[in-house]
N, C-alpha and C positions, 0 to 999 in steps of 0.2 A: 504494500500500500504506500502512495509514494504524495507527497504534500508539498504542493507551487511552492515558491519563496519570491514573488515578482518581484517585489525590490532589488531581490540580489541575482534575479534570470537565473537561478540556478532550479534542481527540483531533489529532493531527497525524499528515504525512502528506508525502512528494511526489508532486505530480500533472503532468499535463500540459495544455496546451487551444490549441485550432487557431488557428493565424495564417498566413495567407499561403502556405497547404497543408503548413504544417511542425505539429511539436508542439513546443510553446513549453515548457520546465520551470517550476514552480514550489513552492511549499514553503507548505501549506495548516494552519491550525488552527482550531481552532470547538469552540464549547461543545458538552460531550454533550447531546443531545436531541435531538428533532424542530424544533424551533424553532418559524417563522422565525426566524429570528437577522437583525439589519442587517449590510448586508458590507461590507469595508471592504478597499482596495490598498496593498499596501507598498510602497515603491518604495526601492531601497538608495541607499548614495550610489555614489562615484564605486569604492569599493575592491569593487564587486559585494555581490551575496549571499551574506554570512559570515552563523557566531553569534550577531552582533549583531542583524541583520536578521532570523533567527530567532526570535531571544529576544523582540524588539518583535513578532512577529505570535503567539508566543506568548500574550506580556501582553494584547494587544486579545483574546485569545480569553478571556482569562482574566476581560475587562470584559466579556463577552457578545457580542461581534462574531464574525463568520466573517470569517476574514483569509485572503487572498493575497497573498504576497511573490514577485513575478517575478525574473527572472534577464537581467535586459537581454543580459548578456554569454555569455552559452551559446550554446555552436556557431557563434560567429560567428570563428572562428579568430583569427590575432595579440591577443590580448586589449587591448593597447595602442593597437592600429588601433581596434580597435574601439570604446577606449574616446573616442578622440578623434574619432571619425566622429558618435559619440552626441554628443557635446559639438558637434561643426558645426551638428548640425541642431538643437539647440537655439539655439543662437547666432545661426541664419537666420530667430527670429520664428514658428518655422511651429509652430501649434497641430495642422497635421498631421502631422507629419513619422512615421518610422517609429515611432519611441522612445512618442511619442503614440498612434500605431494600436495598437501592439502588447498599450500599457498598455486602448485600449477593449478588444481582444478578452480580453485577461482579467479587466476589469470583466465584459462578456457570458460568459463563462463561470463568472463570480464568480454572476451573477445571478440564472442559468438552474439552481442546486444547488436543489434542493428545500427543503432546511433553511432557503435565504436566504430573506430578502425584497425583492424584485426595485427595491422604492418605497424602502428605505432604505439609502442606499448615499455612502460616503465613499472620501477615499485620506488616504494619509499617507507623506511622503517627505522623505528626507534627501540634503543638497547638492545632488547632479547628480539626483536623485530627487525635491527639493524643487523645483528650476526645474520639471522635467516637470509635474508637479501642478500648478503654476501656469498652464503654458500649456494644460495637458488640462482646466484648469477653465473655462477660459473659452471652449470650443466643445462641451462634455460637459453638456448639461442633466441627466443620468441624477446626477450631483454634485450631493449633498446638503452637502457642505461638506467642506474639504482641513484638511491640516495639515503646511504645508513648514518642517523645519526647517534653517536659514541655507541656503535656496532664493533663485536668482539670478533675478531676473525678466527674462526673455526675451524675453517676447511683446510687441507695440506698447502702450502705457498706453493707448490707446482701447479694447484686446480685453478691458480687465480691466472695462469695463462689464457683460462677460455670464459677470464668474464669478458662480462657488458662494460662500456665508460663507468665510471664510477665520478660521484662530488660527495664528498664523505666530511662532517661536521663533527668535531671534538672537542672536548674540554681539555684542559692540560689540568695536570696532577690527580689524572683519575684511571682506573682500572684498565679503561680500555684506551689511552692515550698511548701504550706501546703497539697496539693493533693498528692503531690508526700510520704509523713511522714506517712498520712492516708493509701494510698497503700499499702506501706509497711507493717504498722503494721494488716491492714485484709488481706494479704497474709499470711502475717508469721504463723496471726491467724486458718485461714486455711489450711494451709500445701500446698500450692501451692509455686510452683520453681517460682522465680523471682530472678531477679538480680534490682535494684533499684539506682541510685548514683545523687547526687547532687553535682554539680561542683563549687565549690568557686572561687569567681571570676566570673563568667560566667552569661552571662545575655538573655534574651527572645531571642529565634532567635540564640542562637548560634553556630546552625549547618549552618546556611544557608553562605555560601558565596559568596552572592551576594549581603550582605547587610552587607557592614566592620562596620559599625558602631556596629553591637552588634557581628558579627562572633567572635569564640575566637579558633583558629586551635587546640590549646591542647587539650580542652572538647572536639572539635570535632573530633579530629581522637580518641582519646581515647572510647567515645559513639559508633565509629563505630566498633572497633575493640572486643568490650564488644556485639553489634548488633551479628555481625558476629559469634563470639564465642557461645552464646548462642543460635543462630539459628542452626547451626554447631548440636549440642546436641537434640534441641528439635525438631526444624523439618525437617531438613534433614534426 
């Protein structure tokens, strides 16, 4: 069921799309029109799909993209199990794991809307949603280019031969601030388009602003406007 927003020309919506004979939830927005429009995956971090998550699949609609934000953690019961079960299989390297599948099948379902266009197509994710992206990019040709932000790299550094472009946003003095070094330097090594920046000052979480304790607005419109610009290039 999906709800105009005329002010903002965009239209939002929860939907559902098939994985593994279940219906997956997710939380859809996209410019009014016919399009094609480029689509693009949200992927939350580690605390699921809140407002914040929303609100970013909003704004890409708001840039001309058709957005999906999934819900990793729906119907998979203990939500804490759950969330450390996501967190194993990413930590085991596997570009297929479940976490990964789930995120192709709602690319494939992202693809298959008529308004999309099936040839231009990104993700974007945060924390435990920015690792994902990384390792979903590097076995996912349908990836026209990611954007993890302070995403933990998981996969083996030879897998990252066959990502997508990459503009990857970071804090300095934070956990995943040596993933972010690594990335860049097996980018650069293989000739793939990234844009890569660490923000001083800036700390875990500081896109979200919904959480002021670590939000920092400078990194964050700055990371979007760097998002934007490089999507702009690669998959539009």
């Amino acid at each position: 069921m999906s709800t105009a927003e005329p002010e903002a020309a965009i239209t939002t919506g929860d939907v559902t799309f098939p994985f593994n004979g279940e219906s997956r939830p997710a939380y859809v927005a996209r410019p009014q029109g016919d399009g094609p429009f480029p689509g693009v995956v949200v992927i939350h971090e580690i605390v699921g799909l809140n407002e914040n998550i929303r609100d970013v699949t909003r704004r890409l609609a708001r840039a001309g993209y058709a957005a999906l934000a999934v819900d990793l953690f729906a119907g998979r019961g203990n939500r804490t199990l759950c969330m450390w079960r996501l967190l194993a299989s990413q930590i085991r390297n596997s570009p297929g794991s479940r976490g990964v599948s789930e995120l192709r099948a709602a690319l494939s379902y992202l693809a298959a809307q008529p308004e999309v266009d099936a040839t231009r197509l990104g993700a974007v994710g945060f924390c435990l949603g920015g690792g994902y992206a990384i390792a979903w990019a590097c076995g996912d040709g349908r990836l026209k280019a990611i954007a993890p932000f302070y995403g933990m790299r998981t996969t083996p550094l030879s897998a990252l031969a066959r990502s997508c472009p990459v503009v990857g946003s970071y804090p300095d003095h934070d956990i995943s601030t040596c993933s972010s070094r690594m990335l860049e330097r097996r980018l650069t090594r293989y000739g793939i388009a990234h844009d890569i920046k660490v923000y001083a000052g800036a700390q875990h979480s500081f896109f979200n602003d919904r959480y002021p304790a670590h939000y920092n607005a400078a990194a964050s419109e700055d990371s979007w406007r760097r998002v934007l610009a490089f999507f702009d290039e690669h998959v539009r």
